[in-house]
C-alpha positions as a LaTeX table, in Angstrom:
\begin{tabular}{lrrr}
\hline
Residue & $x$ (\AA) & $y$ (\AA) & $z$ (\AA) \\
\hline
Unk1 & 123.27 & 122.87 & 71.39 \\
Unk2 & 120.83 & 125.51 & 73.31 \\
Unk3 & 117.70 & 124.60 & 75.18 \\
Unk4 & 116.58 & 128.55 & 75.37 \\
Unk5 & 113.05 & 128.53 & 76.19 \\
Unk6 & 112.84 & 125.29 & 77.50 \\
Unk7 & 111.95 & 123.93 & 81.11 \\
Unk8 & 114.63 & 120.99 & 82.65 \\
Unk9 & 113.26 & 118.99 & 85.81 \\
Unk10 & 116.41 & 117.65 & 87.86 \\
Unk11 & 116.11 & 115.09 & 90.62 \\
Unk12 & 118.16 & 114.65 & 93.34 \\
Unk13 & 119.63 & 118.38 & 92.29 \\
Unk14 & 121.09 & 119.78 & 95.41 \\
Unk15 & 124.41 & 118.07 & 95.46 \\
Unk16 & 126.41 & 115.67 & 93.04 \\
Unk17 & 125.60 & 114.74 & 89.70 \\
Unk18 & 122.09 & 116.60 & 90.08 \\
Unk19 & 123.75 & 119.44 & 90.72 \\
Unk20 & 126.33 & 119.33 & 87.90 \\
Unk21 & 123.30 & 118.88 & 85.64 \\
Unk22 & 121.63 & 121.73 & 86.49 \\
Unk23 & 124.84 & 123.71 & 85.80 \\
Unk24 & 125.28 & 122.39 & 82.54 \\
Unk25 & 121.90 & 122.92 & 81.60 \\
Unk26 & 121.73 & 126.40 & 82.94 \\
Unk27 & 124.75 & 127.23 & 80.61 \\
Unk28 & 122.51 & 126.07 & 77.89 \\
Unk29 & 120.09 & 128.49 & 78.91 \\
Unk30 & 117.24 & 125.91 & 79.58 \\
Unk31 & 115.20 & 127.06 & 82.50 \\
Unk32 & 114.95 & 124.76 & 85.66 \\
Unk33 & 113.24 & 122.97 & 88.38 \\
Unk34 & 115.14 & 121.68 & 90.86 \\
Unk35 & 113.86 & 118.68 & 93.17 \\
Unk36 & 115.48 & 117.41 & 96.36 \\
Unk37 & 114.84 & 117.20 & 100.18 \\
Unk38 & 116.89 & 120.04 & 100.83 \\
Unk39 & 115.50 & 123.30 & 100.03 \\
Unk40 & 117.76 & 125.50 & 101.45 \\
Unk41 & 120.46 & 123.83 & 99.15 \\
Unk42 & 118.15 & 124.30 & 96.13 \\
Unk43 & 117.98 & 127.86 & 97.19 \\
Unk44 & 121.56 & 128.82 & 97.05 \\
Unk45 & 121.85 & 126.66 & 94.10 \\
Unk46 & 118.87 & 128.16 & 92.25 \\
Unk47 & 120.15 & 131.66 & 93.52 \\
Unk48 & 123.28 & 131.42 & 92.05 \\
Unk49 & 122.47 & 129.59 & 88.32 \\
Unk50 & 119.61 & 132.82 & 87.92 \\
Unk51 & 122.17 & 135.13 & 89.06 \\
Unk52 & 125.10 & 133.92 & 86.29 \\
Unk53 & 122.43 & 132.66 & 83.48 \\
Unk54 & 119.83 & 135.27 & 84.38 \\
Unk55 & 116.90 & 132.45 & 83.34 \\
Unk56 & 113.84 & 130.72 & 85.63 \\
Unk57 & 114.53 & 128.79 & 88.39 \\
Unk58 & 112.03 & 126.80 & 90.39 \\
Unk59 & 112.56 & 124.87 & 93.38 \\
Unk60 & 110.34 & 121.75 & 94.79 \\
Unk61 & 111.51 & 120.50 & 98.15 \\
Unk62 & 109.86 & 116.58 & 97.75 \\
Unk63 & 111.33 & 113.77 & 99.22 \\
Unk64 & 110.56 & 110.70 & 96.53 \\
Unk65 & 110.36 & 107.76 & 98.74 \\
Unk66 & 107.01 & 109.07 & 99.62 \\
Unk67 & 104.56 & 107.59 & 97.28 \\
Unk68 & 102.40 & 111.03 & 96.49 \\
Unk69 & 105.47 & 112.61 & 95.24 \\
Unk70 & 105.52 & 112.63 & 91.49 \\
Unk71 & 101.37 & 113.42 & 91.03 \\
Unk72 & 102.39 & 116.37 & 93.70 \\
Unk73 & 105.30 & 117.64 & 91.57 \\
Unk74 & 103.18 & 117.84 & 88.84 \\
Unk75 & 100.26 & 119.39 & 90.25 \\
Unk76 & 102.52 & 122.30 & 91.44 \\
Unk77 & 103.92 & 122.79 & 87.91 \\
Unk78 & 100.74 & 122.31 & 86.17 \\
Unk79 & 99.14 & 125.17 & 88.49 \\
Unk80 & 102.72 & 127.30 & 87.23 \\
Unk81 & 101.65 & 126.15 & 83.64 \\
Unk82 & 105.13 & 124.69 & 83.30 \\
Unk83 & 105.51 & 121.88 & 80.64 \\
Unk84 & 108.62 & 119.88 & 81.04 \\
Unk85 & 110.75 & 119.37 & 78.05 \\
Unk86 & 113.98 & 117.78 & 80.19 \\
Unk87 & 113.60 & 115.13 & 82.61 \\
Unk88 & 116.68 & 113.76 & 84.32 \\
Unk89 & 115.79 & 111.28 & 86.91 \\
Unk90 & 118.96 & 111.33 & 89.31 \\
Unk91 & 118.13 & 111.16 & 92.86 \\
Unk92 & 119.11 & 108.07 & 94.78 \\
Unk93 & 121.13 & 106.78 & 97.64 \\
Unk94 & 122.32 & 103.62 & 98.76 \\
Unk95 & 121.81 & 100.42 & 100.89 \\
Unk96 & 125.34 & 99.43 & 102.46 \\
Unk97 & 126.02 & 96.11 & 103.67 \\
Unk98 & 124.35 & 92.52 & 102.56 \\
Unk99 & 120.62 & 92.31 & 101.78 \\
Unk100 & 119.68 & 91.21 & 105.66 \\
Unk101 & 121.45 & 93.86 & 107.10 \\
Unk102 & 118.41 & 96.54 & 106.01 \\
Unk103 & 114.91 & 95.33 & 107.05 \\
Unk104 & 111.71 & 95.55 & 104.31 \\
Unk105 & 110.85 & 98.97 & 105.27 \\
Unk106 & 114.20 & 100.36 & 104.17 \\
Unk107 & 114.21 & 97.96 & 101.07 \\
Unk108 & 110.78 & 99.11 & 100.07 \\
Unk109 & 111.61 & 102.97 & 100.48 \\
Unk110 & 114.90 & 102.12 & 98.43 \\
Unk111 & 112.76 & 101.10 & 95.18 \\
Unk112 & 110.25 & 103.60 & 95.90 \\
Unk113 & 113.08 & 105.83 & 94.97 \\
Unk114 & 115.57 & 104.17 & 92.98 \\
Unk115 & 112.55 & 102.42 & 90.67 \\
Unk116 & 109.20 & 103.56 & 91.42 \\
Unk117 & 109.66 & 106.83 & 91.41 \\
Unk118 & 111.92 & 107.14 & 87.78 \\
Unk119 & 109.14 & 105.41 & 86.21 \\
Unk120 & 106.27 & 107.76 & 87.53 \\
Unk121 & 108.03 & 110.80 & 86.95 \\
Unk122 & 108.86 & 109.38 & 83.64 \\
Unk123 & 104.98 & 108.41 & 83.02 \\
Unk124 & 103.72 & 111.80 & 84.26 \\
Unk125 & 105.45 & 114.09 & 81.66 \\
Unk126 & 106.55 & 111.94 & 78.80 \\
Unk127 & 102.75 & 112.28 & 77.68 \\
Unk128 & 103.49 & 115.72 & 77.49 \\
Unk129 & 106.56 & 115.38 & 75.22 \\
Unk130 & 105.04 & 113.24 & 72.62 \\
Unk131 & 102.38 & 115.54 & 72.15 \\
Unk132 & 104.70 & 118.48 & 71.59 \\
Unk133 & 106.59 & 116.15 & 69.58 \\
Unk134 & 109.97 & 117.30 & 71.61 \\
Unk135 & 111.68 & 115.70 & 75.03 \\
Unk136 & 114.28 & 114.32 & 76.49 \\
Unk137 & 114.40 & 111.75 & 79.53 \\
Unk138 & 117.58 & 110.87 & 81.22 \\
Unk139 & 117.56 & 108.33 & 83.69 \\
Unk140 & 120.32 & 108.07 & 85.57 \\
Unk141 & 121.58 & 104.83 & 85.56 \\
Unk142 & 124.86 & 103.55 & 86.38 \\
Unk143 & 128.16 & 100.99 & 85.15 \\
Unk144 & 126.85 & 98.61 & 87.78 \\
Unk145 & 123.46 & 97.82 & 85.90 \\
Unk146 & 125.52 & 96.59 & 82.94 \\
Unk147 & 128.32 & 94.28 & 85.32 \\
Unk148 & 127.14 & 90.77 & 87.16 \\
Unk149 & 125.98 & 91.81 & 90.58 \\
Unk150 & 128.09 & 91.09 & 93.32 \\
Unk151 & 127.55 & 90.78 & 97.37 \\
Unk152 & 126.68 & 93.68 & 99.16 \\
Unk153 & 124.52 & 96.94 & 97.94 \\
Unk154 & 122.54 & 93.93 & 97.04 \\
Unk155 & 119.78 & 96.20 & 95.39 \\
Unk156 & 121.45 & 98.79 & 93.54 \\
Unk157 & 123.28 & 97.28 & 90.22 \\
Unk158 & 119.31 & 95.62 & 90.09 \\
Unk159 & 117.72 & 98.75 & 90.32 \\
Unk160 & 120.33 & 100.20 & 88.03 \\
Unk161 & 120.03 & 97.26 & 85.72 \\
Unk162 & 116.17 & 98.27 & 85.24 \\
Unk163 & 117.04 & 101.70 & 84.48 \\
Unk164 & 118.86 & 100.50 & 81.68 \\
Unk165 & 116.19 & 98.30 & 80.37 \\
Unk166 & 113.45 & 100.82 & 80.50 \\
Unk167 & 115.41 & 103.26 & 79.16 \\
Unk168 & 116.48 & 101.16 & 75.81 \\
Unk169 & 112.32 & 100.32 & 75.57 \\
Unk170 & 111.33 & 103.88 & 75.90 \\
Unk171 & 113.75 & 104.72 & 73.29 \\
Unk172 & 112.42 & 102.67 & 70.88 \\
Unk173 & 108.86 & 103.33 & 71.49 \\
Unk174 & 109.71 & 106.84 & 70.65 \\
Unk175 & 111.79 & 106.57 & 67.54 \\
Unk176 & 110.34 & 109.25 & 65.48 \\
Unk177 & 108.07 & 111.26 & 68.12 \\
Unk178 & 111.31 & 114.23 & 68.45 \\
Unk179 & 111.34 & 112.38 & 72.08 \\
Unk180 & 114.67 & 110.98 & 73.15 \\
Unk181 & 115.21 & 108.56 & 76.13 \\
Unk182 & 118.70 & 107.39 & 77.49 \\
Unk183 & 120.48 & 106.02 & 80.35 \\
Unk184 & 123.44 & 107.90 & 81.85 \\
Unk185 & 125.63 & 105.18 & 82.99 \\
Unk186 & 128.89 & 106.50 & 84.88 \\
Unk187 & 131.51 & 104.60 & 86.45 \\
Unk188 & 132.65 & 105.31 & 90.09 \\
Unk189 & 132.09 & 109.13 & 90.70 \\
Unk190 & 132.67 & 110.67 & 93.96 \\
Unk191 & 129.89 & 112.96 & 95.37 \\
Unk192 & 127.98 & 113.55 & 98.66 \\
Unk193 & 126.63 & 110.35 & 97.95 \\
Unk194 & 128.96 & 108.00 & 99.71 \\
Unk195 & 129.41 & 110.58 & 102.89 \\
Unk196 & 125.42 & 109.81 & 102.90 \\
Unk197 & 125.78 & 106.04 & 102.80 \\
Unk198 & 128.71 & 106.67 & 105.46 \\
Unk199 & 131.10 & 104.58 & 102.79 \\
Unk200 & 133.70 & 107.46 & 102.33 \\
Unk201 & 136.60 & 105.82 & 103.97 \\
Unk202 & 135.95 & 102.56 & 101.94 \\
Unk203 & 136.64 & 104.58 & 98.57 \\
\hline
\end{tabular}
């Protein structure tokens, strides 16, 4: 399978799974924009996939707890006249500890992220798809939305859980548009992630 001529957006692409995506899309010779806090990381990574693939590479330094996000993401692409065939919604971190230990603030800016945002990013260029009668829409989800949720990271498996739901609707909705939705669901994976979350040594 080749995606030559088409555009994949990647959250959460400067490290980990995001960046792993990108690479295996670049190899497929999709073109990409890349979306993280980081930009200098999106830079060497976007510098080196257009350097071995020789294809487009865009970068968009947004951080998606902030509300604005998604509609700004889009504006910026719309102005490139970029339509996105390839979403994969991957960013994310974690909350460590029980459900007290974070206050609201860090709770809310968790589901901004982890919820809000898949499902705006997801509502912005799925439109888009259907009308061109071609997409896909990955939302990275994870083994802990399918288990019973257990103490501690008291809002991830939820938020993961959600994922999973909204994926399986949007999938259905779409049955015969040429518009795909799924939900990536991996089992423990080490990446950057857990030296964010300062849970290394626990793995």
């Amino acid at each position: 399978m080749t995606y030559h001529g088409k555009w994949a957006l990647i959250t959460g692409a400067s490290a980990g799974l995001g960046a792993t995506f990108a690479r295996s899309f670049a190899a497929k010779g999709a073109n990409l924009v890349l979306v993280a806090r980081r930009e200098e990381r999106l830079s060497e990574i976007a510098g080196a996939l257009k350097a071995a693939h020789g294809l487009s590479v865009k970068t968009i330094a947004a951080d998606l707890v902030r509300p604005s996000a998604p509609a700004e993401i889009a504006a910026a692409l719309k102005a490139d006249s970029v339509d996105i065939d390839i979403l994969v919604n991957n960013a994310g971190f974690g909350l460590p500890g029980y459900y007290t230990d974070s206050d609201w603030q860090a709770h809310r800016e968790f589901l901004e992220l982890m919820v809000t945002s898949y499902a705006h990013l997801t509502s912005v260029f799925l439109p888009g798809m259907l009308a061109r009668s071609y997409g896909r829409v990955i939302q990275v989800a994870s083994v802990a939305g399918l288990v019973p949720g257990s103490a501690g990271h008291t809002m991830y498996g939820a938020s993961k859980a959600f994922l999973v739901s909204f994926a399986q609707s949007l999938a259905a909705e779409c049955i015969g548009t040429g518009v795909h939705v799924s939900a990536l669901c991996p089992g423990f994976t080490y990446t950057e992630f857990h030296d964010v979350n300062d849970t290394r040594a626990l793995v």
